[in-house]
C-alpha positions in Angstrom: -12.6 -6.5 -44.9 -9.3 -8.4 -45.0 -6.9 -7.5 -47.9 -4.9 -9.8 -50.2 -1.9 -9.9 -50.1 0.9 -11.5 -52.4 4.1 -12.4 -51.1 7.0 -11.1 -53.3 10.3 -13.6 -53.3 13.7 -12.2 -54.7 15.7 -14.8 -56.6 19.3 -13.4 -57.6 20.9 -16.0 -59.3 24.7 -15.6 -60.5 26.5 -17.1 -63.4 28.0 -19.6 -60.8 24.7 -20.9 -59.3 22.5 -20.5 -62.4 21.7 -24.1 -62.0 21.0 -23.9 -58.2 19.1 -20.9 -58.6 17.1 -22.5 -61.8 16.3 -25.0 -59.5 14.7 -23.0 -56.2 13.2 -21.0 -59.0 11.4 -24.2 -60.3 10.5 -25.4 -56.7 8.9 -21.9 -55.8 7.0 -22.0 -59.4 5.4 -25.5 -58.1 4.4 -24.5 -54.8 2.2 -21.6 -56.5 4.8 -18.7 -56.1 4.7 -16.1 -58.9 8.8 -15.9 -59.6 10.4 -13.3 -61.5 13.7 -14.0 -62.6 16.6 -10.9 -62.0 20.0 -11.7 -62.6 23.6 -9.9 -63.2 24.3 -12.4 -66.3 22.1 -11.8 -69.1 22.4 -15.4 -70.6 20.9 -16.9 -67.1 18.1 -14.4 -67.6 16.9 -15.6 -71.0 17.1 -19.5 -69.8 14.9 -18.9 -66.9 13.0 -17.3 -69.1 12.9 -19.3 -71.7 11.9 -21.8 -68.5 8.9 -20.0 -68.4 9.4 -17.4 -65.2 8.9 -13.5 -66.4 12.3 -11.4 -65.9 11.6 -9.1 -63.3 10.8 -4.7 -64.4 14.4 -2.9 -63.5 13.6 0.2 -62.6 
């Protein structure tokens, strides 16, 4: 039997290119991807997730 499998995309998005990165985030959410949002800048974390994408587990 043939497993599932989900395909995991990292999106590091910088203070610079928070609005690039907002962007690819929004195109990957459209074609079905599952994005999680990780980024060195704490303010572009809370606007992509206040754009709906779940800020990725640090661990």
């Amino acid at each position: 039997m043939p497993m599932e499998h989900a395909e995991i995309i990292s999106l590091v998005v910088a203070s610079a290119t928070g609005t690039a990165g907002s962007a690819i985030a929004a195109r990957l959410h459209r074609d079905g991807y599952r994005v999680f949002a990780t980024t060195p800048d704490a303010s572009n974390t809370d606007r992509l997730t206040q754009l709906g994408y779940a800020p990725a587990v640090r661990g």
